[in-house]
Residue, then its C-alpha position, 0 to 999 in steps of 0.5 A: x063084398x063076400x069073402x070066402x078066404x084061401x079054400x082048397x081047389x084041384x086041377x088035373x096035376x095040383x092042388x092049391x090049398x092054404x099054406x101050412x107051417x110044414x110047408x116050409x122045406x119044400x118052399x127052401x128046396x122048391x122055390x122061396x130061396x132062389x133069387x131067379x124066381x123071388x126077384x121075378x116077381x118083387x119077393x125077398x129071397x128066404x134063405x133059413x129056415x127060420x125065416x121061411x117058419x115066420x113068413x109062414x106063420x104070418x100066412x096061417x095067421x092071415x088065413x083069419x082074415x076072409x079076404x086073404x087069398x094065398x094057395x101054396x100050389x102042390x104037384x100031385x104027383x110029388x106031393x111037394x109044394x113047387x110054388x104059391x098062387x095069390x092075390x096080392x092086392x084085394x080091392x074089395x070096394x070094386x070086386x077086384x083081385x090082382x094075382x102073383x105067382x111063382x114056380x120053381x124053376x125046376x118045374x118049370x116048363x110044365x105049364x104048372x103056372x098056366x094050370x095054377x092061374x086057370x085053376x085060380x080064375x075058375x074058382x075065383x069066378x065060379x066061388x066068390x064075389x069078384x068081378x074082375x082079376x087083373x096080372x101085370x108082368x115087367x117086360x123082361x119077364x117072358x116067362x110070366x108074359x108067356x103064362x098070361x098071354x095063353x090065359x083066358x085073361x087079356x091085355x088091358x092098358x092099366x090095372x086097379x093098383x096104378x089107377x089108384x098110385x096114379x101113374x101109368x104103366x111103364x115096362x110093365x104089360x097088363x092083363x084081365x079078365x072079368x066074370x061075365x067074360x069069363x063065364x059067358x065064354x065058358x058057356x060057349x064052350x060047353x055048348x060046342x064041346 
């Protein structure tokens, strides 16, 4: 399949757009060293600035690679990076991308997470080769439960990474969503709006 790597989209309040080693005091302050948010979603809490200036230099050495997708998501109106949206397994072989993301939680309560994941499907569908996005969240997880269950994206039994680990979903609530879904209802809605 075809590759576009990380490119830059907008949504009304954000720009998501390729990391870049600068990033690195908004992501200490916003986001990558709280362990409420980093846990949420199997990260490792960063915590020095050092740590925080290689993770990101392996970001923007990635960038080379076209099927690495990774957006650091920034508030427009602060111009800060307040999180990051990614596809965290790319299955090229059957055009599918499974998605994780993270808001500081100072910003939560904005629906930054909700706007970041349509912004993402939106491109991903209208942009790229893939067929199929998929999300999953553990149970305990409400708030990342709450952001899919209001995305155009559906709960489903079992995501690409455990058909292919061979296990079943235990605690963990699956979503997707496929193109001609996605693009069939756009259509319906821009034929009645």
């Amino acid at each position: 399949m075809f590759h576009t790597g990380t490119k830059t989209f907008e949504t009304d309040r954000l720009i998501c757009r390729p990391f870049t080693t600068e990033d690195y005091s908004d992501m200490l302050k916003n986001w990558i060293a709280n362990p409420n948010i980093q846990f949420e979603y199997g990260e490792p809490v960063y915590t020095t600035v050092s740590e925080v200036k290689e993770l990101l230099k392996k970001y923007v050495e990635s960038y080379k690679n076209p099927d690495f997708y990774r957006w650091a998501i920034i508030e427009k109106k602060s111009g800060e990076n307040i999180g990051q949206i990614a596809f965290c397994k790319v299955y090229s072989d059957c055009g599918t991308a499974e998605i994780e993301y993270c808001i500081g939680e100072s910003f939560w309560g904005n629906g930054y997470a909700g706007e970041a994941l349509s912004g993402v499907i939106d491109f991903t569908f209208k942009k790229t080769d893939f067929i199929k996005l998929e999300a999953y969240h553990r149970i305990e997880n409400d708030k990342s439960g709450k952001v899919l269950s209001k995305s155009a994206m559906h709960v489903t039994d079992i995501v690409e990474r455990f058909k292919r680990e061979n296990v079943s979903p235990h605690g963990e609530v699956c979503y997707c969503i496929n193109k001609d879904d996605y693009i069939n209802s756009s259509e319906r809605n821009n034929q009645n709006g």
